[in-house]
Rosetta silent file (secondary structure, phi, psi, omega in degrees, C-alpha in Angstrom):
SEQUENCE: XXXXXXXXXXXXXXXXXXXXXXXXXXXXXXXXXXXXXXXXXXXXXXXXXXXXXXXXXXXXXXXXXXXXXXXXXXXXXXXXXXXXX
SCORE:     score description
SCORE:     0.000 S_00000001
   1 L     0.000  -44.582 -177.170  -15.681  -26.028   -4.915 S_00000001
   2 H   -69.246  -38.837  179.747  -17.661  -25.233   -8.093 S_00000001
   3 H   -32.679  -53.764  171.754  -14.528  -22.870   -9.227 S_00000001
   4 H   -68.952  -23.122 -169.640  -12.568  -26.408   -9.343 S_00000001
   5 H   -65.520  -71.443  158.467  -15.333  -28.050  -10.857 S_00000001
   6 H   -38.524  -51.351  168.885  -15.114  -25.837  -13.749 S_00000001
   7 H   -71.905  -45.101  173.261  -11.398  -25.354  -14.508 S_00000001
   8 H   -46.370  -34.458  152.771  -11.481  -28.835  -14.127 S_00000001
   9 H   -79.442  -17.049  173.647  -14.067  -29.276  -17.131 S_00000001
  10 H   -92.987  -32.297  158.539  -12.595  -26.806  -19.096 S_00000001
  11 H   -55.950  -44.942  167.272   -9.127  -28.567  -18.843 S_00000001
  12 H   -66.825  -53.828 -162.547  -10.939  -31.677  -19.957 S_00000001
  13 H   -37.420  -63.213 -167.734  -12.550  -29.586  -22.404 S_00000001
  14 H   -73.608   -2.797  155.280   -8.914  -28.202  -23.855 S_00000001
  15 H   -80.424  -39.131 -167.837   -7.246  -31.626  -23.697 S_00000001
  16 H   -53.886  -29.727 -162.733   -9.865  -33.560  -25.821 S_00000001
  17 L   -83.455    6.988  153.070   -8.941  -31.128  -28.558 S_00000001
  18 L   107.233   25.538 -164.616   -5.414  -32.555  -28.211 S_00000001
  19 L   -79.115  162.265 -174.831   -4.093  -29.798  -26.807 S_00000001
  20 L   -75.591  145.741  151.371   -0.218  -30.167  -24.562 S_00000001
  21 H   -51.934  -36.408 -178.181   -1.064  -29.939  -20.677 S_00000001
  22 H   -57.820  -40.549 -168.322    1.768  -27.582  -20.457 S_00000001
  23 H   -78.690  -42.742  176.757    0.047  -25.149  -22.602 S_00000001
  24 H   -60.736  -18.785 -176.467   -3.550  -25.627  -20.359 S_00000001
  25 H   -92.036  -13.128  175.711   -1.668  -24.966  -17.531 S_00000001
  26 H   -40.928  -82.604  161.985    0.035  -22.295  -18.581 S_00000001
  27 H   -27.701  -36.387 -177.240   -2.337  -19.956  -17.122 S_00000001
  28 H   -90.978  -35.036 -178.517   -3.110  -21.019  -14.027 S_00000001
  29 H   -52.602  -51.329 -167.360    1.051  -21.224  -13.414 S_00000001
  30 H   -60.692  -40.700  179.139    0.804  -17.662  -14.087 S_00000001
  31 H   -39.165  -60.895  175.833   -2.132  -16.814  -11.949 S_00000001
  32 H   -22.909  -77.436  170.336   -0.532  -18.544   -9.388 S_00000001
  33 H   -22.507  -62.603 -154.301    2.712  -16.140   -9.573 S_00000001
  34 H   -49.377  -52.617  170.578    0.592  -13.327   -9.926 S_00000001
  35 H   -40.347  -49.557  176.972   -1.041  -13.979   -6.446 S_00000001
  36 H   -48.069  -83.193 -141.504    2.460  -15.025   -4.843 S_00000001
  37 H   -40.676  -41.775 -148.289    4.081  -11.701   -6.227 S_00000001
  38 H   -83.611  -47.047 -150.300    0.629   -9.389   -5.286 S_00000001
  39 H   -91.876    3.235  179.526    0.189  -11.075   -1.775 S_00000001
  40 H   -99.115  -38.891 -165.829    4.292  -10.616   -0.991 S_00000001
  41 H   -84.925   -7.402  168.751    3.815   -7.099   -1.867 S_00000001
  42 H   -70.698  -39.629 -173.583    1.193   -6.660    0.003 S_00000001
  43 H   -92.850  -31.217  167.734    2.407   -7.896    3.294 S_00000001
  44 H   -48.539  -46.085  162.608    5.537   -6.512    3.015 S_00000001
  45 H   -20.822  -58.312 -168.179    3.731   -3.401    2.559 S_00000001
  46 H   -68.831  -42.819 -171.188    1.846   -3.398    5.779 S_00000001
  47 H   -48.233  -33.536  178.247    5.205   -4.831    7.313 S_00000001
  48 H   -49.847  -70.238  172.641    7.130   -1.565    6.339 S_00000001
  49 H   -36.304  -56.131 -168.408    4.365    0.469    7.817 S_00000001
  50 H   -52.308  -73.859  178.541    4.607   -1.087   11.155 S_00000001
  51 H   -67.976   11.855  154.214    8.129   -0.479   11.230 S_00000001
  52 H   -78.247  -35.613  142.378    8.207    2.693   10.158 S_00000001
  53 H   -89.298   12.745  172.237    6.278    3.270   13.023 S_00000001
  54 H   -91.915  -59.436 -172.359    8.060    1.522   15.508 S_00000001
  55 H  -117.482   36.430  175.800   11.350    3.116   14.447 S_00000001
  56 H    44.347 -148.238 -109.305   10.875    5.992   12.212 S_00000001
  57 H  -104.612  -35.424 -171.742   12.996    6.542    9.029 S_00000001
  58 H   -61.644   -2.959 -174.789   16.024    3.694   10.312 S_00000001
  59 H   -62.998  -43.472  167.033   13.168    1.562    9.397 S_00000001
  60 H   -42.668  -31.881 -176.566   14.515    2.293    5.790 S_00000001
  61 H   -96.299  -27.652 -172.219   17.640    0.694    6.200 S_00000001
  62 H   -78.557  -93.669  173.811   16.550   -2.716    7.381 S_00000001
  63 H    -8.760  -40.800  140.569   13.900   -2.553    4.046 S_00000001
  64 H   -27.559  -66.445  148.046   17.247   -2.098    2.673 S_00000001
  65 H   -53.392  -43.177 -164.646   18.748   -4.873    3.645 S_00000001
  66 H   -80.685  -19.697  163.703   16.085   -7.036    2.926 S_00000001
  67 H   -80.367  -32.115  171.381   16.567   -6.138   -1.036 S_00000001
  68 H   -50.613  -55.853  178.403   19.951   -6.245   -0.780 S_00000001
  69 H   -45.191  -28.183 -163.276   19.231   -9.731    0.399 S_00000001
  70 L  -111.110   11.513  133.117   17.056  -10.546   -2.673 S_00000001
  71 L    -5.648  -89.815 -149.207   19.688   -9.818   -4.894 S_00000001
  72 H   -87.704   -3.751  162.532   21.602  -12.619   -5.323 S_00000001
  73 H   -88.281  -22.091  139.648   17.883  -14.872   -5.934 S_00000001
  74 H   -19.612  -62.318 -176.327   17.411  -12.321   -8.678 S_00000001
  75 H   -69.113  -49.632 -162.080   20.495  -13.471  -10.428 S_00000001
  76 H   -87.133   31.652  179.153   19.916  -16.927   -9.856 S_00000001
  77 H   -95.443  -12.632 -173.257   15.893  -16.551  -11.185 S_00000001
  78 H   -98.194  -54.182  152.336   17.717  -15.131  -14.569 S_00000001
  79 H    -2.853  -79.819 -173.497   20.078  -18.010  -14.805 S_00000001
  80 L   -57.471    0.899 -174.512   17.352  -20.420  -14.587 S_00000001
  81 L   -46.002  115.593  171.402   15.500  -19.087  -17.314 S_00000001
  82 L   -79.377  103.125  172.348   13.995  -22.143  -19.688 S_00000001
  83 L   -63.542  146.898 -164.670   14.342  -21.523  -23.431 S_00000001
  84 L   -86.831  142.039  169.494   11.507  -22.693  -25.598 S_00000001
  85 L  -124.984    0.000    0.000   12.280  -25.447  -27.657 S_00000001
């Protein structure tokens, strides 16, 4: 609770000086990612394990698949790209 309390005065802080919201928020969008990205690689991680010990090395192909799968949301995360204006 104090954690919000605090980004919350320092956002008021960095708006009075007239700053864009996009740019205060900017950071915390990223954190945000960072966590998504760290806490998918993490559980995948563990997931892998498991099934590496449930089904030894064929475990490899289904981890396989699932990038193969993540492919074609690759392309369309490069697509989407927003140019600055």
């Amino acid at each position: 609770m104090a954690v919000r309390e605090s980004a919350r005065d320092r956002i008021g802080e960095r708006l009075t000086r007239r700053t864009p919201l996009v740019l205060v928020l900017a950071a915390t969008a990223q954190a945000m990612y960072a966590l998504a990205a760290g806490a998918t690689t993490a559980l995948l991680t563990v997931a892998s394990g498991s099934l590496y010990g449930a089904v030894g090395a064929r475990g490899f192909l289904v981890m396989a698949v699932l990038c193969a799968a993540a492919l074609p949301l690759a392309r369309g995360l490069r697509r989407a790209q927003v140019t600055p204006s």
